[in-house]
VODREN-232712 format. One record per residue: x, z, y of N, C-alpha, C in turn. Coordinates in steps of 0.02 Angstrom, whole numbers, padded with zeros to 5 digits, always signed. Last residue first. Example, Ala and Ser with C-alpha at 12.3 -4.5 7.8 and 13.67 -1.06 7.14 Angstrom:
BEGIN
+00642+00354-00112+00684+00357-00053+00645+00394+00002/+00660+00390-00284+00615+00390-00225+00660+00390-00165/
This chain:
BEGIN
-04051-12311+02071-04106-12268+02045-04150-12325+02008/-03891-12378+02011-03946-12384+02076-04005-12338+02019/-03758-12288+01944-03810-12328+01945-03861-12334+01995/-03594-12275+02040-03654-12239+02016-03700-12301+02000/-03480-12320+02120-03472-12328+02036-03530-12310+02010/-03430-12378+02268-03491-12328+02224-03497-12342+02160/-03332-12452+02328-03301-12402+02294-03377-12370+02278/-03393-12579+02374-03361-12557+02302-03323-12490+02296/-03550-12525+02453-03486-12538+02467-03464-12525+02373/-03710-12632+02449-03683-12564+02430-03578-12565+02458/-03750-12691+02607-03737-12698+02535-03690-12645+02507/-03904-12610+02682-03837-12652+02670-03826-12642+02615/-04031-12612+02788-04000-12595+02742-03939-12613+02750/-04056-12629+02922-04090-12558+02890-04069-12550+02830/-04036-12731+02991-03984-12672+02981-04009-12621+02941/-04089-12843+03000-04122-12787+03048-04071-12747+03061/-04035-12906+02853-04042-12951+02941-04048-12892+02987/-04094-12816+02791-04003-12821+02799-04005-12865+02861/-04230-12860+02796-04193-12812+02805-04125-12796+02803/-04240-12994+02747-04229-12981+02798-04230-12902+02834/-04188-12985+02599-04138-13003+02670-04146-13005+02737/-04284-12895+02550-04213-12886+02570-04191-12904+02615/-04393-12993+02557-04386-12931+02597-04310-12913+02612/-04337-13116+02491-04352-13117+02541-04332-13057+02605/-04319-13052+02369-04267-13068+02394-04273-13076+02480/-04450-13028+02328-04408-12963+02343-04354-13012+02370/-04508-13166+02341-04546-13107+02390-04486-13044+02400/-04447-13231+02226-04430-13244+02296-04451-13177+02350/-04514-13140+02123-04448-13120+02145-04423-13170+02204/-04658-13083+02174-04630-13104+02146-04561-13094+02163/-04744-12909+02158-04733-12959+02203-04686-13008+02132/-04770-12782+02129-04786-12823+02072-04788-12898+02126/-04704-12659+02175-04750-12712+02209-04786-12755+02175/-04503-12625+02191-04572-12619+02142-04635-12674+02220/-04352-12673+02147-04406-12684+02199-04483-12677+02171/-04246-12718+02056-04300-12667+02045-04367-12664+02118/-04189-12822+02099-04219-12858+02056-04292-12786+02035/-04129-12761+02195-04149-12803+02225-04218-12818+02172/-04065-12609+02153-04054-12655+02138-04124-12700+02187/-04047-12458+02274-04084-12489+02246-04067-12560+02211/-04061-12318+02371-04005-12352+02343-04062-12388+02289/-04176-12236+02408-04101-12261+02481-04051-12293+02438/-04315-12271+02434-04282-12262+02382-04228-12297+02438/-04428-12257+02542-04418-12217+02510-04361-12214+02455/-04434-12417+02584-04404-12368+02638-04383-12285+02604/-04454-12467+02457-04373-12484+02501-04372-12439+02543/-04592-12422+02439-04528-12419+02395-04449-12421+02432/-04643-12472+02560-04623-12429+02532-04604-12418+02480/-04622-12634+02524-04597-12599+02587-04592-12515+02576/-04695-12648+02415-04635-12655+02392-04591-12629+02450/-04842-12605+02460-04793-12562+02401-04730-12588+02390/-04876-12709+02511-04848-12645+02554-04815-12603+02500/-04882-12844+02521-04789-12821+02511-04804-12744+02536/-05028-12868+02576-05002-12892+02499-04945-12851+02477/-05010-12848+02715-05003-12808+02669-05003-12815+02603/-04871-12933+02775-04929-12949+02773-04935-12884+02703/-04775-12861+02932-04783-12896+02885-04855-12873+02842/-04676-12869+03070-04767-12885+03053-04735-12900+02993/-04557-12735+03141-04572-12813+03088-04661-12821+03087/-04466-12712+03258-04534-12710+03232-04550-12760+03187/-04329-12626+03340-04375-12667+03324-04441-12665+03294/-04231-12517+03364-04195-12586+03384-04241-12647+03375/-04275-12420+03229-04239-12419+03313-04212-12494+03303/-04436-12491+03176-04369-12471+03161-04342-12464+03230/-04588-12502+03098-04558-12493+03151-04499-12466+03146/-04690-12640+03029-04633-12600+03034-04583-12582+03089/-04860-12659+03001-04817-12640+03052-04745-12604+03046/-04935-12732+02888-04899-12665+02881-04851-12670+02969/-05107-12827+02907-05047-12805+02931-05001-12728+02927/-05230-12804+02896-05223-12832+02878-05150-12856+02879/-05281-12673+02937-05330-12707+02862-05275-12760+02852/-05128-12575+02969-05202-12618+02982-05227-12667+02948/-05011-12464+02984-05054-12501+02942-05120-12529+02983/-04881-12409+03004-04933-12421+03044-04971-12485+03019/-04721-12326+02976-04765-12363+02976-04837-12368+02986/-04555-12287+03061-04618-12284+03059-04678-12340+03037/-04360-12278+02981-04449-12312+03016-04497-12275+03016/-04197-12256+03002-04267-12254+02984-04322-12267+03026/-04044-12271+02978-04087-12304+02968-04152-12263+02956/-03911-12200+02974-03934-12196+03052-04010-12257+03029/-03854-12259+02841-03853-12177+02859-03904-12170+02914/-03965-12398+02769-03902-12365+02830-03906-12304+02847/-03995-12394+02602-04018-12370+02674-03933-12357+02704/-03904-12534+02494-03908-12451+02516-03951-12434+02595/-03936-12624+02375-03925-12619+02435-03925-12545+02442/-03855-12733+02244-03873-12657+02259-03886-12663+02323/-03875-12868+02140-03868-12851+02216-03872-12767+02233/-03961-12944+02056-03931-12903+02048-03881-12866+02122/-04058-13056+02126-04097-13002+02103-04027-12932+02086/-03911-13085+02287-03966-13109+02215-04001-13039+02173/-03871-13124+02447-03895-13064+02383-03917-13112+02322/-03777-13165+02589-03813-13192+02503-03807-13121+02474/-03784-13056+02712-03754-13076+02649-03776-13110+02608/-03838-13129+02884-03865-13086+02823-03830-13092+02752/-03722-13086+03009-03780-13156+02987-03790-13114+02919/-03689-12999+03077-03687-13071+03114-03742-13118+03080/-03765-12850+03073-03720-12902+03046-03723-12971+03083/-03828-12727+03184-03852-12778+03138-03774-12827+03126/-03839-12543+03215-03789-12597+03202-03833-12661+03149/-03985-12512+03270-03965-12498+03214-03896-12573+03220/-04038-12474+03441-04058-12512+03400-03966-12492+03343/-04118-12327+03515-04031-12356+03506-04043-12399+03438/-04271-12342+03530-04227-12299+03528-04143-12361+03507/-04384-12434+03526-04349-12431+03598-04267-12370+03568/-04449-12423+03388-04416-12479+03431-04378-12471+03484/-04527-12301+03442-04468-12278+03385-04419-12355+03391/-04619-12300+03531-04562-12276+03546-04512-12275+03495/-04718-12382+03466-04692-12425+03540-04636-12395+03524/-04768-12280+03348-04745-12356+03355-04708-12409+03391/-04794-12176+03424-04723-12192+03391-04698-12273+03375/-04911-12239+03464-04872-12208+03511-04801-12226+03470/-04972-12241+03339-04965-12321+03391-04922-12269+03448/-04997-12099+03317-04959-12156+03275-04926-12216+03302/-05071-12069+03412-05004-12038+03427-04953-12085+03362/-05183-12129+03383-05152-12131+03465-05075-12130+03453/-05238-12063+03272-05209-12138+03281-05174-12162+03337/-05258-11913+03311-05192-11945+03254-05164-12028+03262/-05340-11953+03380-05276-11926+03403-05203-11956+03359/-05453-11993+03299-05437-12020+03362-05350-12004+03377/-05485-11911+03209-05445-11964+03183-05408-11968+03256/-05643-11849+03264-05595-11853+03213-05564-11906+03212/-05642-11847+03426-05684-11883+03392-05618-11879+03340/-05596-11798+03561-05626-11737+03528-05672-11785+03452/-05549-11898+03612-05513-11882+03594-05545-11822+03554/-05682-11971+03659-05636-11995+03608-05594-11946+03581/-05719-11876+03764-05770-11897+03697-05730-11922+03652/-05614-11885+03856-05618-11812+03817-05653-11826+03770/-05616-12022+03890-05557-12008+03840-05579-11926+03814/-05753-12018+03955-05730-12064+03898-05682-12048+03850/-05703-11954+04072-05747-11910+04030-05759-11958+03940/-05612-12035+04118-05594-11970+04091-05654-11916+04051/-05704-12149+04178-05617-12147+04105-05620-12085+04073/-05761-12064+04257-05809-12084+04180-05772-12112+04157/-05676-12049+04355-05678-11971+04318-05748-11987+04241/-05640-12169+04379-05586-12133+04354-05611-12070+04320/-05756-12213+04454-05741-12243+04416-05692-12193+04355/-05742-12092+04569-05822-12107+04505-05793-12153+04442/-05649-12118+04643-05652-12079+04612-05704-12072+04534/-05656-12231+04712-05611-12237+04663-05633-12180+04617/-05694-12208+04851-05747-12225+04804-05723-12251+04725/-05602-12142+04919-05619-12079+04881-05686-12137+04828/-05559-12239+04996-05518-12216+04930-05560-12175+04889/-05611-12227+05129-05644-12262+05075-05609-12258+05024/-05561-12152+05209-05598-12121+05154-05650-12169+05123/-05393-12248+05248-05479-12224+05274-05506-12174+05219/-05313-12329+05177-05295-12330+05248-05383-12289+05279/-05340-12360+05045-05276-12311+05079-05276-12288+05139/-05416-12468+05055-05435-12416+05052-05422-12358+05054/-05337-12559+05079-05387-12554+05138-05407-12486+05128/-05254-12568+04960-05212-12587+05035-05250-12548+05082/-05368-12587+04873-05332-12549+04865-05301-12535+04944/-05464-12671+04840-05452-12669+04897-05408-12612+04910/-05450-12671+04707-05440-12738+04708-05433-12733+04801/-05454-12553+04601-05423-12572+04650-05390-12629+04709/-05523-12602+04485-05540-12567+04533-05506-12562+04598/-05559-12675+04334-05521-12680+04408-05542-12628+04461/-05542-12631+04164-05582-12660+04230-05552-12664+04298/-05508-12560+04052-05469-12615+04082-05505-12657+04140/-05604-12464+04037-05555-12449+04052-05499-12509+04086/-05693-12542+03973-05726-12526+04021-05648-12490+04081/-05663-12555+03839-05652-12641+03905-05665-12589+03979/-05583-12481+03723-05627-12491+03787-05622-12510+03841/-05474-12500+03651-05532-12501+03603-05600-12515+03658/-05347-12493+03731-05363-12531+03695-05427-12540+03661/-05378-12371+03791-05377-12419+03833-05403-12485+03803/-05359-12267+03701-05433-12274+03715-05440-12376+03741/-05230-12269+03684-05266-12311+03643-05348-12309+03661/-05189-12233+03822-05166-12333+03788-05233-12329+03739/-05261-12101+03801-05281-12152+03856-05256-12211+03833/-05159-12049+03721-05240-12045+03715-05262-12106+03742/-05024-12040+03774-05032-12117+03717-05124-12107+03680/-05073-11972+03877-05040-12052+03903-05060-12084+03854/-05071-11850+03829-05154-11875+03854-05123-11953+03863/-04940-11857+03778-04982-11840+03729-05054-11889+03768/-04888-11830+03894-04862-11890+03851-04908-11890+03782/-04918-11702+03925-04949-11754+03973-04932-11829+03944/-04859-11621+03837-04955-11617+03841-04960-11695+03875/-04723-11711+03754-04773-11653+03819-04837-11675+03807/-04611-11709+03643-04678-11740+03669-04693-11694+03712/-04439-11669+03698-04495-11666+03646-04566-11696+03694/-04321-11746+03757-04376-11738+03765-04418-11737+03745/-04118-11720+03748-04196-11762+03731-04251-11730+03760/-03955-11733+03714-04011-11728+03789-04051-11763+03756/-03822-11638+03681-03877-11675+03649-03932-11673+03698/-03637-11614+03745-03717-11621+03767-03765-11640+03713/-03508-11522+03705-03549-11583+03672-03614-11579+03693/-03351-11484+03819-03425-11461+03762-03447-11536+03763/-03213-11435+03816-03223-11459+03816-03299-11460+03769/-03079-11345+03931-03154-11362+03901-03178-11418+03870/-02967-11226+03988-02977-11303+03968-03035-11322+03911/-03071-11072+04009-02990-11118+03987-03003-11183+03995/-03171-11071+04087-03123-10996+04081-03039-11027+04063/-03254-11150+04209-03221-11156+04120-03165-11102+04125/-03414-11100+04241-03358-11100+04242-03312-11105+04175/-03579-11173+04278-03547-11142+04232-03459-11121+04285/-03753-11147+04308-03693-11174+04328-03648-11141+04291/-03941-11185+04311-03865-11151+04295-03823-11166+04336/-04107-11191+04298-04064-11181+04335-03987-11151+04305/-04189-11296+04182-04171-11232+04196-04108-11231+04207/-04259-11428+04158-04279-11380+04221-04241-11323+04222/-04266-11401+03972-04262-11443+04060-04274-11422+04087/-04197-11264+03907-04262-11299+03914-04227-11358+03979/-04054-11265+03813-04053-11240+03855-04120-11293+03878/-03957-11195+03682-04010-11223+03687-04010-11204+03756/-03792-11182+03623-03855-11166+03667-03890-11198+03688/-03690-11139+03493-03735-11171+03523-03775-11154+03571/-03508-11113+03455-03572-11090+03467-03602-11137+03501/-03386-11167+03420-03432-11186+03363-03503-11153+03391/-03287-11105+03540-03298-11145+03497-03335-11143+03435/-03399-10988+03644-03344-11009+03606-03324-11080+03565/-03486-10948+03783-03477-11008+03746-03400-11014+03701/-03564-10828+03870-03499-10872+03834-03506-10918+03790/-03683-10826+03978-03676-10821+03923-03614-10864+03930/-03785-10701+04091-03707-10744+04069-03691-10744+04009/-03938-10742+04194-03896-10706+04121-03835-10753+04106/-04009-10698+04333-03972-10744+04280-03931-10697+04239/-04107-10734+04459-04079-10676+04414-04051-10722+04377/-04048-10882+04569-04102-10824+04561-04066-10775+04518/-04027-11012+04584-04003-10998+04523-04060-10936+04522/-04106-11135+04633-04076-11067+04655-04075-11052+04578/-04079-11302+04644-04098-11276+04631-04088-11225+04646/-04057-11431+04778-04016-11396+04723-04066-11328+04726/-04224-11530+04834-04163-11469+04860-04111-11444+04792/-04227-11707+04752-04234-11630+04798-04195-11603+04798/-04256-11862+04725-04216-11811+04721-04242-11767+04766/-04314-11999+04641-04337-11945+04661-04292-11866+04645/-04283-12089+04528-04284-12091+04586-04301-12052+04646/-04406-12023+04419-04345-12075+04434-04341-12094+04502/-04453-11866+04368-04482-11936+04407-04399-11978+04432/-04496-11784+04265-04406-11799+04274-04431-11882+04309/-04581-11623+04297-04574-11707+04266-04501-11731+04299/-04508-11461+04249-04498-11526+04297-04532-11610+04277/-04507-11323+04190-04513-11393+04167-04548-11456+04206/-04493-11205+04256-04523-11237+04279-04552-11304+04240/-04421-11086+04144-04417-11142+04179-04486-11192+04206/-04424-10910+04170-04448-10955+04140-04458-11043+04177/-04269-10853+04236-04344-10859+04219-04358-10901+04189/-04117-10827+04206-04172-10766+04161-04249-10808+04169/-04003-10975+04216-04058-10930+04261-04111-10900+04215/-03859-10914+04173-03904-10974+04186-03971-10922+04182/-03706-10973+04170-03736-10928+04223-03818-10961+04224/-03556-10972+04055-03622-11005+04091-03677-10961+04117/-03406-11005+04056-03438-10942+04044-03495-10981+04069/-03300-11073+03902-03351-11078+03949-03405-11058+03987/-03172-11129+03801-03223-11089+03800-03247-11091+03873/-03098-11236+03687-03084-11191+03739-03133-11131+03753/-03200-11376+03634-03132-11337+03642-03134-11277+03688/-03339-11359+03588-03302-11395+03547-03220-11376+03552/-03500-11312+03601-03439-11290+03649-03391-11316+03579/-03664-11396+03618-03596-11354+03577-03525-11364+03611/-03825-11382+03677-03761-11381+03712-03698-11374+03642/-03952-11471+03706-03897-11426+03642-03847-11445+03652/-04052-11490+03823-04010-11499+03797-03978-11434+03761/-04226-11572+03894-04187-11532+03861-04120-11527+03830/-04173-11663+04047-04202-11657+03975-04166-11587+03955/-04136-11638+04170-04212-11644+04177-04231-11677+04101/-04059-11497+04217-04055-11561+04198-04123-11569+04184/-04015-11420+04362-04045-11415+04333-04066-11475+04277/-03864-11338+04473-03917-11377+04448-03955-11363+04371/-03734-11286+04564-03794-11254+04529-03830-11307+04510/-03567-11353+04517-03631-11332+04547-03704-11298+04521/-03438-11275+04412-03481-11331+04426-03551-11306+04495/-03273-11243+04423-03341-11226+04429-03410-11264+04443/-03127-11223+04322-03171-11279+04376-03241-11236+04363/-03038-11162+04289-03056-11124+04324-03104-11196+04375/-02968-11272+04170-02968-11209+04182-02977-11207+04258/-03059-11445+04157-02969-11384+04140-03003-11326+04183/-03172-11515+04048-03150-11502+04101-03052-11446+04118/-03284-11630+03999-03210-11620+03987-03200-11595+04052/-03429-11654+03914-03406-11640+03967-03351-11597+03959/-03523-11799+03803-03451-11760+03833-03431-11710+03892/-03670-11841+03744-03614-11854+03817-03575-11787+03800/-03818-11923+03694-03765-11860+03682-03717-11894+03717/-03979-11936+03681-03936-11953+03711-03879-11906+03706/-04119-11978+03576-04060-11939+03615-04007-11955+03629/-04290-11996+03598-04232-12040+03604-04178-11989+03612/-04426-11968+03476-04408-11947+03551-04314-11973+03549/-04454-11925+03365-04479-11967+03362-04466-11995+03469/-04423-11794+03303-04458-11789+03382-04500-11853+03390/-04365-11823+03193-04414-11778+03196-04448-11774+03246/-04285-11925+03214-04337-11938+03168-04366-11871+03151/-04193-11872+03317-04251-11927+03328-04304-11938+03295/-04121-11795+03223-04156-11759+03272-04210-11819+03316/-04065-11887+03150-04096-11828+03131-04155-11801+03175/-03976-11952+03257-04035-11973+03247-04077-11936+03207/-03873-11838+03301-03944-11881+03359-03988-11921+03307/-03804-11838+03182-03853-11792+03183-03898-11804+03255/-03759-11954+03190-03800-11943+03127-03847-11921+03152/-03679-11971+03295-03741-12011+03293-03807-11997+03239/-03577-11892+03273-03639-11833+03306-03683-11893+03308/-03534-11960+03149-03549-11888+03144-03611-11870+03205/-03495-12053+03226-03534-12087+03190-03547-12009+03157/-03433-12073+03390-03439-12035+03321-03497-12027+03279/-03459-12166+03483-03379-12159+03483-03381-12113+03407/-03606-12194+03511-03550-12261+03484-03503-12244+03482/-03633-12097+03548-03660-12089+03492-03614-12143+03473/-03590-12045+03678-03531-12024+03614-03542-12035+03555/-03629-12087+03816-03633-12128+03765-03585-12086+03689/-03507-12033+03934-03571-12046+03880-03565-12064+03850/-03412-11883+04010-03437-11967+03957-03490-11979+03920/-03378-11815+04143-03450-11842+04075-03438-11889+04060/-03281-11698+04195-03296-11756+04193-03365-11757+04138/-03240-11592+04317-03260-11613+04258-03277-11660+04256/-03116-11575+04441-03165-11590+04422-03174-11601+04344/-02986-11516+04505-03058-11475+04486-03123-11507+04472/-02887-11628+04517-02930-11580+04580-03012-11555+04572/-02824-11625+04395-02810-11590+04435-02844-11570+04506/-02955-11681+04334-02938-11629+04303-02890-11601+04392/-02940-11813+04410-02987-11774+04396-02981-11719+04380/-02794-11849+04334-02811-11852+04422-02883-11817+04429/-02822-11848+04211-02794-11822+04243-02784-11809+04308/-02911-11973+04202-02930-11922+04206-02890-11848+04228/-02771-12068+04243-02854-12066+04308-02881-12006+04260/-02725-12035+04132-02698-12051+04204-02736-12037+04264/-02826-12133+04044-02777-12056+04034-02745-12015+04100/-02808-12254+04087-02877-12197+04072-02833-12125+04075/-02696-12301+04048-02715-12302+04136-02774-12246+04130/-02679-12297+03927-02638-12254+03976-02665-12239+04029/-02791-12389+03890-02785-12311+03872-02746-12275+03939/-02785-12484+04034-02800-12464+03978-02815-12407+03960/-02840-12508+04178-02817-12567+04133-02826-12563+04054/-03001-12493+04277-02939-12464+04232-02914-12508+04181/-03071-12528+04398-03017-12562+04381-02950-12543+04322/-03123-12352+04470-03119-12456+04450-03062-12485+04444/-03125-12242+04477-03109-12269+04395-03127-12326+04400/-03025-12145+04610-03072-12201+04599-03083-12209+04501/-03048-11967+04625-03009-12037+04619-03056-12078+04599/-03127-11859+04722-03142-11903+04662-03116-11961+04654/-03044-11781+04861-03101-11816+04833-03064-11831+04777/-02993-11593+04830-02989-11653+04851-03034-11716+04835/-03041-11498+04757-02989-11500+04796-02945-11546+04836/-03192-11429+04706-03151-11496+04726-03104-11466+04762/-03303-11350+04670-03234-11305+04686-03180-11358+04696/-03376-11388+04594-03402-11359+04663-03345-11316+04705/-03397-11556+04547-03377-11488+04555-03404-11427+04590/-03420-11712+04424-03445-11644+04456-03402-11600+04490/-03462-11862+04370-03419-11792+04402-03452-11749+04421/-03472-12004+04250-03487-11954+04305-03450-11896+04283/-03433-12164+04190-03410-12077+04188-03426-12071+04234/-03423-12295+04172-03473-12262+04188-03492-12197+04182/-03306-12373+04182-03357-12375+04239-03420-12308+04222/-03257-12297+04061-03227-12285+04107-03267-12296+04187/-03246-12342+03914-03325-12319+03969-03328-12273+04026/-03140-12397+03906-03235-12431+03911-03289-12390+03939/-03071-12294+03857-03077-12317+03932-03122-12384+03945/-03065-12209+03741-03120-12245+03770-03123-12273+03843/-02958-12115+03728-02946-12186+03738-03017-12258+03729/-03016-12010+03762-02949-12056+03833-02936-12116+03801/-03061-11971+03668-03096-11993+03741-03063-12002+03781/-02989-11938+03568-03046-11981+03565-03072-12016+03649/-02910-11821+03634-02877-11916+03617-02946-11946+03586/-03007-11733+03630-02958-11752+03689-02939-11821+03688/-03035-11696+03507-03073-11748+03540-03061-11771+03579/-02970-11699+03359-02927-11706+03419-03004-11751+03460/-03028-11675+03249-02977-11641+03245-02965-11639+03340/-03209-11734+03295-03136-11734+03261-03117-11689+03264/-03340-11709+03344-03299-11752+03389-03223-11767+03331/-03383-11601+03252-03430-11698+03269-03377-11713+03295/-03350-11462+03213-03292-11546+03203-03337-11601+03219/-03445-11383+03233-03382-11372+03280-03334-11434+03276/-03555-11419+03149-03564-11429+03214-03490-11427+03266/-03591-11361+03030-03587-11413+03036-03597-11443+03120/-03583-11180+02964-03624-11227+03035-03594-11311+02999/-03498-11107+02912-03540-11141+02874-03579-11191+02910/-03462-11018+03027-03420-11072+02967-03459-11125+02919/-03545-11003+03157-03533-10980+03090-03515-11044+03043/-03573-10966+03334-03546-11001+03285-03541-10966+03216/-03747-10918+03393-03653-10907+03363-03631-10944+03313/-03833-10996+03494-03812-10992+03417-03752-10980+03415/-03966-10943+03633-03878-10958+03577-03879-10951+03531/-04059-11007+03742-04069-10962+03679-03975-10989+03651/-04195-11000+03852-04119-11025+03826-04117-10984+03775/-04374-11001+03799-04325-11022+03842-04267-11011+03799/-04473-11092+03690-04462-11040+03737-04404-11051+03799/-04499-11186+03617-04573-11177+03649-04544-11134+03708/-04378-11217+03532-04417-11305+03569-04471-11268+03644/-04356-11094+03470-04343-11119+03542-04376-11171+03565/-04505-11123+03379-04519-11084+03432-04445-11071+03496/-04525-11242+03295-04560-11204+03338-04571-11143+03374/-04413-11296+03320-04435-11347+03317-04505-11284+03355/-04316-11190+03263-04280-11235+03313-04369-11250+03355/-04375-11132+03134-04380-11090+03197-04329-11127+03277/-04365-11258+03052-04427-11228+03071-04421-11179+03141/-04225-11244+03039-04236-11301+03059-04319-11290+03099/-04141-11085+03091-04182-11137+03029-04207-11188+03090/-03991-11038+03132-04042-11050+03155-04076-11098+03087/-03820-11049+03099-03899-10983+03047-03976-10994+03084/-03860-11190+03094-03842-11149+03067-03819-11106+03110/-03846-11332+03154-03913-11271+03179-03883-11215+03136/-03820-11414+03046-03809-11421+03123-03816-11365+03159/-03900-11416+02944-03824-11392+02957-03790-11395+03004/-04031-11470+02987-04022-11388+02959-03957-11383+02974/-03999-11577+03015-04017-11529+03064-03995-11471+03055/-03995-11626+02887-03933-11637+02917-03952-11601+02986/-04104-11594+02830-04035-11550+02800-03988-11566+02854/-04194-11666+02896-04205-11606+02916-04149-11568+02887/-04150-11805+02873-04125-11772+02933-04144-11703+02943/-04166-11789+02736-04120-11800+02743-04120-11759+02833/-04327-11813+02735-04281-11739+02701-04214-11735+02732/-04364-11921+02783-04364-11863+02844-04319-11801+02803/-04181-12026+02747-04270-11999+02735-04274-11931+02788/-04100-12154+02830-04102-12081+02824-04174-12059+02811/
């Protein structure tokens, strides 16, 4: 997918919202709605029928969470489900004592809302996560607060939501670390029809009710923060200055235990006067935050790979995978390729034939620009169809490769 590509496939997602006024200025504010409009690209990700999409995922049956606040009994068990039916069965048992449910994972059940999660990756450069919440008429959820941002779309039924007028706190989202349920406080009520959207910051207090039988589409991510910003300052200072990788805490244990801790301090505040000189030094940032993406764009939901790589020859078409894109990261002597699911080293001699492939999404093998040889393009190829980042054209495309 090129960055053009995911910003159209945003754009139609987001409709009548622009892709520009998503990015800078809800991304900056608080909750905010999108009415549905026909033209959107957002009310069919799940199908015709999402109900039967997700009963018969009973794979991912261990790992559905609940909710209520209006239970009528405890939370049937979901170990040990045999099949569809049995799935079907056990959510129903949910449903009748007022609970909602969450499924995850929905990027492996629809290759529609995976699109548009990864669209939205290759602009944030930030991981998303999209989940299900299926509920029946007059369940009420608790007050809480999620600790990523999420785009909410209401898919069946409809959904009144109660969510808190101030400005959100924006929470670090520390693991393992729970507190008091939030206060909802003043709050504004918003409906939720089918095809409308809502943006809603982390940290901000709600709770809903399902007016009818429900069913909405989570998108959960985490644009960069100030403080993920000074983090990938500091790796790369880290890397360029020894002085930073030094020891200090070597009596650590002892020094917890007295005001001898405080002789930590001197060391840590000439790091920090180190990283303000660096970071106020042209380039610096930019390169930080490059090698930043670099670590994070690998870690995201690695790209379906094949069992084993197709024989190609120079005539061969390949095509970019819809859910395929990289970051690259150059050094005198090395192209760094960064893809979800990995990282290639390769030698820069092949950098013009790497870009080319990452910029042209349909291509003969034998066109491979670079002025490389033709083992070299076959090479690349295959081991890109190895990665997943490409594939072989399918026979029903009758068009010429560019």
């Amino acid at each position: 997918m090129l960055f053009q590509d995911a910003q159209r496939t945003l754009g139609q997602f987001l409709f009548p919202l622009s892709v520009d006024d998503f990015l800078d200025e809800a991304l900056t504010g608080g909750f905010r709605k999108i009415d549905h409009d026909d033209r959107a690209r957002r009310a069919d990700l799940l199908g015709a029928e999402p109900e039967a999409m997700l009963a018969s995922a009973f794979h991912l049956a261990a790992d559905l969470t609940f909710h209520s606040a209006n239970a009528t009994g405890p939370a049937p068990s979901l170990k040990g489900v045999a099949d569809a039916d049995d799935f079907r069965a056990r959510i129903d048992e949910f449903h009748a004592r007022n609970y909602s449910l969450r499924f995850p994972d929905l990027r492996t059940l629809s290759p529609a809302v995976d699109e548009v999660s990864r669209a939205l990756e290759i602009l944030l450069h930030q991981p998303v996560k999209a989940s299900a919440f299926w509920s029946r008429s007059g369940m009420r959820a608790p007050v809480h607060h999620d600790d990523t941002d999420l785009i909410i779309v209401q898919m069946k039924g409809r959904k009144r939501w109660f969510v808190s007028a101030g400005p959100s706190q924006l929470p670090n989202g520390w693991k393992g670390v729970s507190g008091d349920a939030p206060e909802l406080g003043d709050y504004e009520i918003v409906d939720l029809a089918p095809g409308d959207l809502l943006y809603l910051p982390r940290g901000t207090p709600h709770t809903v009710e399902s007016e009818t039988e429900s069913l909405h589409l989570n998108l959960g991510f985490t644009p960069l923060t100030v403080r993920e910003a000074v983090i990938a300052a500091l790796d790369q200072l880290s890397d360029q200055d020894r002085a930073l990788r030094l020891t200090v805490g070597q009596r650590l244990g002892f020094q917890l235990k007295g005001p001898q801790v405080e002789q930590l301090a001197p060391p840590v505040a000439d790091a920090v006067e180190r990283l303000l000189a660096a970071v106020r030094s042209p380039g610096f940032m930019a390169r930080a935050l490059h090698v930043r993406s670099a670590r994070e764009v690998p870690r995201l939901d690695a790209l379906p790979r094949p069992d084993a790589a197709p024989a190609i020859d120079l005539d061969t078409v390949l095509t970019q995978r819809a859910t395929a894109f990289c970051h690259l990261v150059a050094t005198p002597e090395k192209l760094e390729f960064c893809f979800p699911g990995g990282n290639l080293y390769i030698h820069r001699g092949a950098q013009e034939s790497v870009v080319y492939m990452v910029n042209t999404p349909r291509f003969r093998v034998r066109d491979i620009a670079g002025g490389v040889d033709d083992d070299v393009r076959l090479s690349l190829a295959t081991r890109f169809l190895e990665i997943g980042y490409l594939e072989m054209e399918t026979p029903d495309s009758n068009s010429a490769p560019h």
